[in-house]
C-alpha positions as CSV (number, residue, x, y, z in Angstrom):
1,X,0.1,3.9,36.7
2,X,2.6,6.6,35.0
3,X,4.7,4.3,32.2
4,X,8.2,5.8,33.7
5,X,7.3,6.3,37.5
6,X,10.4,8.1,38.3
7,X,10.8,10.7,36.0
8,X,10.5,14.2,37.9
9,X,10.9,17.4,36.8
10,X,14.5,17.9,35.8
11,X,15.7,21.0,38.3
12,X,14.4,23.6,35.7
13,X,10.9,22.6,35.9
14,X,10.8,20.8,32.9
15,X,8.8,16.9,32.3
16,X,11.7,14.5,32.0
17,X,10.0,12.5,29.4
18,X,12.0,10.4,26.4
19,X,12.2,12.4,22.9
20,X,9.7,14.6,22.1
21,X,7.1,13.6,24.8
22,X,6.3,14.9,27.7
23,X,6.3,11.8,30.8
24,X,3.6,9.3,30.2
25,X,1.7,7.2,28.3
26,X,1.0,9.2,25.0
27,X,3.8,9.7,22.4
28,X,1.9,10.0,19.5
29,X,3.5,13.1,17.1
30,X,0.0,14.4,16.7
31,X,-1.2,14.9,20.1
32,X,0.3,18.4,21.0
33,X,-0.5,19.4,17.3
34,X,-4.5,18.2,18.0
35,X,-4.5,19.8,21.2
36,X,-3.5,23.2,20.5
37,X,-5.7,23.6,17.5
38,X,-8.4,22.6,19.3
39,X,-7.7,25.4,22.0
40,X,-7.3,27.7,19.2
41,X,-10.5,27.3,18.6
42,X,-10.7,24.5,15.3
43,X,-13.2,22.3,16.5
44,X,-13.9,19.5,13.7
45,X,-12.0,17.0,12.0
46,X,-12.0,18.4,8.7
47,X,-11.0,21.6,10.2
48,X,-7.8,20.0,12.3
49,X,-7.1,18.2,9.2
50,X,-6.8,21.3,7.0
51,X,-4.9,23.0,9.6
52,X,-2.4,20.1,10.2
53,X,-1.9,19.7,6.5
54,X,-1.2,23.9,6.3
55,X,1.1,23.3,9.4
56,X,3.1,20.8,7.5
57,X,2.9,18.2,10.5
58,X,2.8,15.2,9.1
59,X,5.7,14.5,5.9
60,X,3.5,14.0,3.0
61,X,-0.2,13.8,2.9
62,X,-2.1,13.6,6.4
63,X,-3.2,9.8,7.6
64,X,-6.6,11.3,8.4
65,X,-7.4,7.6,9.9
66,X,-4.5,8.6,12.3
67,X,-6.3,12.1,13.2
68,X,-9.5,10.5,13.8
69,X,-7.8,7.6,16.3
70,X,-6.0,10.3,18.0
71,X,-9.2,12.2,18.3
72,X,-11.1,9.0,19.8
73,X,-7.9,8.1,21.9
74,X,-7.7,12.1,23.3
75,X,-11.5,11.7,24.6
76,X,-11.2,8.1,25.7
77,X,-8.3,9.6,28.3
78,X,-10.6,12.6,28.9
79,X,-8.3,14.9,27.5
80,X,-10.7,16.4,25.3
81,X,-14.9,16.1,24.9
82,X,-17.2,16.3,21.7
83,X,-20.6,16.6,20.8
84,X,-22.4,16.3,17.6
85,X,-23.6,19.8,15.9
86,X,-25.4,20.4,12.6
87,X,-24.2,24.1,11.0
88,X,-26.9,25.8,9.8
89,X,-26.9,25.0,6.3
90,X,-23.9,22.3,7.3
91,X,-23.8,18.6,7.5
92,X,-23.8,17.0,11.1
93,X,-20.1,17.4,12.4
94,X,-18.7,16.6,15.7
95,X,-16.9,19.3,17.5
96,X,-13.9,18.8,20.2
97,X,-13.5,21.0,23.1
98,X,-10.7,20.3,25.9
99,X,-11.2,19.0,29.1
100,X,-9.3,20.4,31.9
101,X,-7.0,17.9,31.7
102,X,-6.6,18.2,28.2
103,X,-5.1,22.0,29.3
104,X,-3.2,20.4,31.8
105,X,-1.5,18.2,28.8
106,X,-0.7,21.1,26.6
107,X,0.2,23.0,29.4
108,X,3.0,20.0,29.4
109,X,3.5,20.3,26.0
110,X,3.9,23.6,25.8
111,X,6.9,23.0,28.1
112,X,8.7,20.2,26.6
113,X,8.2,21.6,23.5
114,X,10.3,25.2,24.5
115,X,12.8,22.7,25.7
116,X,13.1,21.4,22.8
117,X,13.1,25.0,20.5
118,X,15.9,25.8,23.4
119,X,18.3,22.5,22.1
120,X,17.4,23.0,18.9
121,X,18.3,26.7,19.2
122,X,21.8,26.0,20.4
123,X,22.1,23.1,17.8
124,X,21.8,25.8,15.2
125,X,24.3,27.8,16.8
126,X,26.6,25.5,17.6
127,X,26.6,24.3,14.1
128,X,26.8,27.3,12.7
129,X,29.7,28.6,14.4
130,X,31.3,25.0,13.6
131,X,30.9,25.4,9.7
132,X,31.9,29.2,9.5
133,X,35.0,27.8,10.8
134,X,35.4,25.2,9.2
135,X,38.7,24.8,7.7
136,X,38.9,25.1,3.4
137,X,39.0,21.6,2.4
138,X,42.4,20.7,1.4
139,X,43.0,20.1,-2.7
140,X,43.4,16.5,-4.0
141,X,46.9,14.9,-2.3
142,X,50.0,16.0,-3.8
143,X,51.4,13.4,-6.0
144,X,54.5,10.9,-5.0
145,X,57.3,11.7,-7.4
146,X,58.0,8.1,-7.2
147,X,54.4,7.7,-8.9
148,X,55.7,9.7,-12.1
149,X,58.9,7.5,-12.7
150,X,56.9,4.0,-12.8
């Protein structure tokens, strides 16, 4: 069962999900990250984790225990598949692939995501049009005459 049944596409198409999300069960921050690496073409842990470090998704060093239980949790859900290779050369590795429904998620992602450039877009613009016009700040209160006399 979907966590928030009602939420429809809002009239633009887009998943009404709640922050950064798309509708459903998953939140974590690293999923759309994992997923469209992996359809980029990285297919091993090390190799998301390098690529996740360069990408600057998580603030500070990568919890590569997080990675690795996003990884399990992405197959358990069958949004992506592995198999165990051995690189010629190379020590045994697994590799990720997605399922289709693993496109289908980032296909989601991929929307919510564009929403969200779109607000943060007009943010920007929005705040920059605020403080261009924001008045010069005022010098320190004149002083009460009264003040002086005391």
């Amino acid at each position: 069962m979907d966590e928030f049944p009602n939420q429809s596409p809002n009239p633009a198409g887009i998943p009404r999900g709640r922050g950064w999300r798309p509708a459903g069960r998953r939140h974590r921050w690293l999923e759309p990250f994992v997923l469209v690496l992996i359809a980029d073409g990285t297919c091993h842990g090390y190799a998301l984790a390098a690529r996740l470090g360069d990408l600057g998704v998580a603030p500070g060093a990568l919890d590569v225990g997080e990675l690795y239980r996003t990884l399990r949790e992405l197959e358990l859900v069958g949004l992506v598949g592995s198999s165990w290779v051995t690189p010629q050369g190379g020590a045994r590795r697994r590799d990720y692939v997605l399922t289709d429904a693993g496109w289908a998620r980032l296909a989601e992602w991929e929307t919510v995501m564009r929403a969200r450039a779109r607000l943060v877009t007009e943010f920007l613009g929005a705040a920059g049009r605020a403080m261009a016009a924001r008045p010069a700040p005022a010098g320190p209160p004149a002083a009460d005459p009264a003040d002086r006399a005391a």
